[in-house]
C-alpha positions as CSV (number, residue, x, y, z in Angstrom):
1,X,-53.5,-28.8,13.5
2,X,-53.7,-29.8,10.0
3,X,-56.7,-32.5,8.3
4,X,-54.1,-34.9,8.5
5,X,-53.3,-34.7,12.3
6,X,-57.4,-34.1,12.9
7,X,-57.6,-37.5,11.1
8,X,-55.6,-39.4,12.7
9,X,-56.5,-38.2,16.2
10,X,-60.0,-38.7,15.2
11,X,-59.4,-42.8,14.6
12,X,-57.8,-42.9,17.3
13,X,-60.7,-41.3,19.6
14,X,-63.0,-43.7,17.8
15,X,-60.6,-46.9,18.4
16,X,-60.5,-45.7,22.1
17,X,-64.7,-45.3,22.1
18,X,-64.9,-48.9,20.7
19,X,-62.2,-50.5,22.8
20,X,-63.6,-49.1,26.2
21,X,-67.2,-50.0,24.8
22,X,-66.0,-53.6,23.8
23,X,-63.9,-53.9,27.2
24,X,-67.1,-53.1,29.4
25,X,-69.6,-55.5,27.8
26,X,-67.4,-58.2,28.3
27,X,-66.6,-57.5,32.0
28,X,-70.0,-56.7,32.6
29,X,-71.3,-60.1,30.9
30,X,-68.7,-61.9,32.9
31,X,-69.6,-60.0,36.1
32,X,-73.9,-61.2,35.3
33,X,-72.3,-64.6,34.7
34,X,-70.7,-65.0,38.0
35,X,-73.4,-63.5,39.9
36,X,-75.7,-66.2,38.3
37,X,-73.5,-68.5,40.1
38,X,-73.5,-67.2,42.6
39,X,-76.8,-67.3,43.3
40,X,-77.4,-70.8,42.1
41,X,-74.7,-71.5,44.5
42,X,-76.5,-69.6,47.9
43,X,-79.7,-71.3,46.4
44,X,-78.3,-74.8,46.5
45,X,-77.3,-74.3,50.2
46,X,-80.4,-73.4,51.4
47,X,-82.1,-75.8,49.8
48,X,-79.5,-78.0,51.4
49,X,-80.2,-76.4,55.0
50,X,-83.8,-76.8,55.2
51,X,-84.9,-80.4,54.4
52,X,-88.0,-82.2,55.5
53,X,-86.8,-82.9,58.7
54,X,-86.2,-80.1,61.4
55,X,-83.4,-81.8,62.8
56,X,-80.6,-80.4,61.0
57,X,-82.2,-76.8,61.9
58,X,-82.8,-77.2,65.5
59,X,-81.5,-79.9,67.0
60,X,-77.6,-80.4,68.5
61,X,-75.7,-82.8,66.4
62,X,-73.2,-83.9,69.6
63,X,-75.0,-84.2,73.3
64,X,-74.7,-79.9,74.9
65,X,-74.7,-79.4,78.2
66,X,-76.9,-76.3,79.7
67,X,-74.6,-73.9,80.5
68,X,-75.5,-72.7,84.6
69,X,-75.9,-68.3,84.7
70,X,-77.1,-66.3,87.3
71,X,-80.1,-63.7,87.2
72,X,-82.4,-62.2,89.0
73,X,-86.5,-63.3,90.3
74,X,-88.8,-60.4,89.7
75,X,-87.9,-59.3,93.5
76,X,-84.3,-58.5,92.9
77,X,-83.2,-62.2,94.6
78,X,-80.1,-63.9,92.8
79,X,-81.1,-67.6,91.5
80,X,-79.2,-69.9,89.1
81,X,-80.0,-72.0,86.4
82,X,-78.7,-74.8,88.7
83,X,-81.5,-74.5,91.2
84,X,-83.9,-76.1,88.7
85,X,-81.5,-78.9,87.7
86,X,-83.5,-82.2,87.7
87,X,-86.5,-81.2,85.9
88,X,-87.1,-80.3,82.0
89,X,-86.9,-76.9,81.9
90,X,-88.2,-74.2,78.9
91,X,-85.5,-70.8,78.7
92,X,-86.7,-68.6,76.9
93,X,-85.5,-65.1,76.2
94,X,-87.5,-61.9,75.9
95,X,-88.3,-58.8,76.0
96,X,-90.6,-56.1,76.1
97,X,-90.1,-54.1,72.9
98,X,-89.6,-57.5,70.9
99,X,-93.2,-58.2,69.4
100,X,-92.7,-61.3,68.3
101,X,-92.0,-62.3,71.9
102,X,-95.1,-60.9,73.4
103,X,-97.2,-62.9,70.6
104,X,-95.6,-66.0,72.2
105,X,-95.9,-65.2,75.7
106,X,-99.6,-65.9,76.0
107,X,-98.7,-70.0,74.8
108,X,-95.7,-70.0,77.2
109,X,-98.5,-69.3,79.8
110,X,-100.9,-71.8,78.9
111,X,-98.1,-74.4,78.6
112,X,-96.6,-73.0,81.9
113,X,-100.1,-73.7,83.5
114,X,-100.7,-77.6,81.4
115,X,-97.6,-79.0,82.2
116,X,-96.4,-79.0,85.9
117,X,-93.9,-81.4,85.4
118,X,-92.1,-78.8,83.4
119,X,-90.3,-75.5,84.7
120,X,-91.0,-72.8,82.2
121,X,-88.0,-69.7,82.9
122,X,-88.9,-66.8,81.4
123,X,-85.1,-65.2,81.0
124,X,-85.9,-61.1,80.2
125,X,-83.0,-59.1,78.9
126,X,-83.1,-56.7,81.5
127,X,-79.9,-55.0,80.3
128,X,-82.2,-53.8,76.9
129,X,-85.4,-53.7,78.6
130,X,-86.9,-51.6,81.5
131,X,-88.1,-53.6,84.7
132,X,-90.7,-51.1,85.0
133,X,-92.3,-51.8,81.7
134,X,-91.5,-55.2,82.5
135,X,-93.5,-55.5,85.5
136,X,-96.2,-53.4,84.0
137,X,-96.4,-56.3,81.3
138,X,-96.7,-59.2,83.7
139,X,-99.2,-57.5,85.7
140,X,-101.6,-56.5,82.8
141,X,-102.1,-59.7,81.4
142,X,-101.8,-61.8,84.5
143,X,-99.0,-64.0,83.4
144,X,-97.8,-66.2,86.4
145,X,-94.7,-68.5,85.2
146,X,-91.6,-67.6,86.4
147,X,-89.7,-64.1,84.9
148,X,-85.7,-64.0,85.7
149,X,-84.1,-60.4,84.7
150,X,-80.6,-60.8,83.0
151,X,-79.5,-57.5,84.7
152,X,-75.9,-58.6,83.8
153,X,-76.6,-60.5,81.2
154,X,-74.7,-63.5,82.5
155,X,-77.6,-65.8,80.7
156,X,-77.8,-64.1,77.3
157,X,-74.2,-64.6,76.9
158,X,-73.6,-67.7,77.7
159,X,-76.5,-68.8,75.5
160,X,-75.1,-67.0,73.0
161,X,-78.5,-65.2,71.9
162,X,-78.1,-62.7,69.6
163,X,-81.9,-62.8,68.0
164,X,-85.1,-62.8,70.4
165,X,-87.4,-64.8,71.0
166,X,-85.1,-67.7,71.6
167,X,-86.1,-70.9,73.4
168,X,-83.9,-73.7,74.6
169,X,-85.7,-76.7,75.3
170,X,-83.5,-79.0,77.9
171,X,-84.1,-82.2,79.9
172,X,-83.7,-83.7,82.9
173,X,-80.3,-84.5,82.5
174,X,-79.9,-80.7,81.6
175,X,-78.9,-81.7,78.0
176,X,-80.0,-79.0,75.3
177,X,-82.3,-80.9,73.0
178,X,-83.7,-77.8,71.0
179,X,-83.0,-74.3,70.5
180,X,-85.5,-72.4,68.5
181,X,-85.1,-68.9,67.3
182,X,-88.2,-66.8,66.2
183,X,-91.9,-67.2,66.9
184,X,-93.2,-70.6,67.4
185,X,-96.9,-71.2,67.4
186,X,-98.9,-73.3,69.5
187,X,-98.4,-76.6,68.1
188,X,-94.7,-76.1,67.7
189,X,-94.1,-75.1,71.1
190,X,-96.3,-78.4,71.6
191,X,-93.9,-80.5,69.6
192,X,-90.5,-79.3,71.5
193,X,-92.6,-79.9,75.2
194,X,-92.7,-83.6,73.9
195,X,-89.1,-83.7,72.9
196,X,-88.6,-82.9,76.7
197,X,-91.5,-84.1,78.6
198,X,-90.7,-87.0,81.2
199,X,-92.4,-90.5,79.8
């Protein structure tokens, strides 16, 4: 190869450097640029979704009707959701090896025990969970409100739950009025009993 040739190659490796180098700033500032946006953009919606008021986050827009299932008592018996039509009734799902769920359990109880004129379902799903650890659970800390086992998890799909703890809050007329997902503390769980409670 003669000085010439090696010349000419050479500007043409270096035209090639530049080009590649020029090339992948500017994709790489227009890539930053939308990603900016893109963020402002996911920003702006949740900003959007979490206003003062927790209506838009938990309650129905349009009147929902609680869907009937069937599970099974502590004993092994069948029962439906049906058999406690008529009162305002707490479902919430559960289950052993959820801790946020066993935080809340202790406030279901007290509630369970403060407010009579509400039936408090305790819906376990059985089909993740062992009833033997389940038991054991109840038993240890002496929780009495009633625990249904979703052996065929008839209740959990119907609901639709696909993050524990859930709680729908429904009344009389067995209209959903609330559905919470995650923890609640006392006086939340306080809040949604009023939303329900019969004046």
């Amino acid at each position: 190869m003669n000085k010439r040739n090696v010349i000419v190659f050479s500007l043409v490796a270096v035209l090639c450097f530049v080009g590649v180098y020029f090339l992948y700033n500017g994709l790489t500032k227009d890539y930053k640029e939308k990603e900016t946006e893109t963020t402002t953009v996911t920003t702006t919606i949740i900003e959007e979704e979490n206003p003062a008021t927790e209506k838009t986050l938990f309650y129905p827009q349009n009147v929902i009707k609680a869907e009937d299932f069937k599970a099974y008592d502590i004993d092994g018996n069948e029962v439906n959701l049906s058999d406690c039509y008529g009162k305002p009734i707490v479902l919430n799902f559960w289950s052993t090896w959820c801790n946020h769920c066993k935080v809340e359990l202790p406030l279901f109880e007290k509630a369970y025990k403060e407010n009579p004129d509400i039936t408090f379902i305790m819906i376990n799903i059985t089909a993740a969970d062992d009833i033997k650890l389940v038991k054991e659970l109840l038993e240890k800390n002496g929780y009495t409100f009633t625990v249904w086992l979703d052996s065929d998890v008839d209740a959990t799909a119907k609901y639709g739950v696909s993050s524990i703890p859930a709680t729908f809050f429904i009344d009389k007329d067995g209209n959903i009025v609330n559905h919470t997902v995650g923890e609640m503390d006392e006086t939340t769980l306080e809040k949604r009993l009023e939303m329900i409670r019969e004046k």
